[in-house]
C-alpha positions, 0 to 999 in steps of 0.5 A: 392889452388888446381891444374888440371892436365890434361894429354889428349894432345889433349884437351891441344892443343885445349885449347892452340888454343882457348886462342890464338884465343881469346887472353888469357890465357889457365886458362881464357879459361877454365874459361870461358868455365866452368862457361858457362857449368854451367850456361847452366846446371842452365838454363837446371835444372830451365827448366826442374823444370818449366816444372814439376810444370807447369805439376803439375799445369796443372793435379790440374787444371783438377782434381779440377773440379772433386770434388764437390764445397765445398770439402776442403782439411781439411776433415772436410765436413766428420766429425760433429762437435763432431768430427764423421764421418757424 
């Protein structure tokens, strides 16, 4: 197991007033305080990731309406059956 040893005083005094305050351990706040900077980044990363597809989404809706009805992706409205450009 691993150990922290933190040598910033006033950080340690801070902890130490917080876990008096809500009565627990120095260990338990730091806990606490971690997993919700965690958890607080998570929700800022998933935000962020929704807001990039929904941009995405949004550019591909536009740009849909300016290929021709019938246009695919595969190419294949280019070539003839035997494979040659039309």
């Amino acid at each position: 197991m691993g150990q922290l040893n933190i040598k910033d005083e006033a950080l340690i005094e801070k902890v130490r007033r917080l876990a008096e305050k809500r009565q627990t351990t120095q260990t338990d706040v730091l806990r606490q305080l971690v997993d919700e900077a965690l958890a607080r980044d998570d929700a800022e990363r998933e935000a962020r990731r929704l807001e990039k597809l929904a941009a995405i989404r949004e550019i591909t809706a536009r740009t849909a309406k300016l290929f021709p009805p019938g246009t695919t992706s595969d190419h294949s409205d280019l070539y003839d059956e035997n494979g040659l450009p039309k």
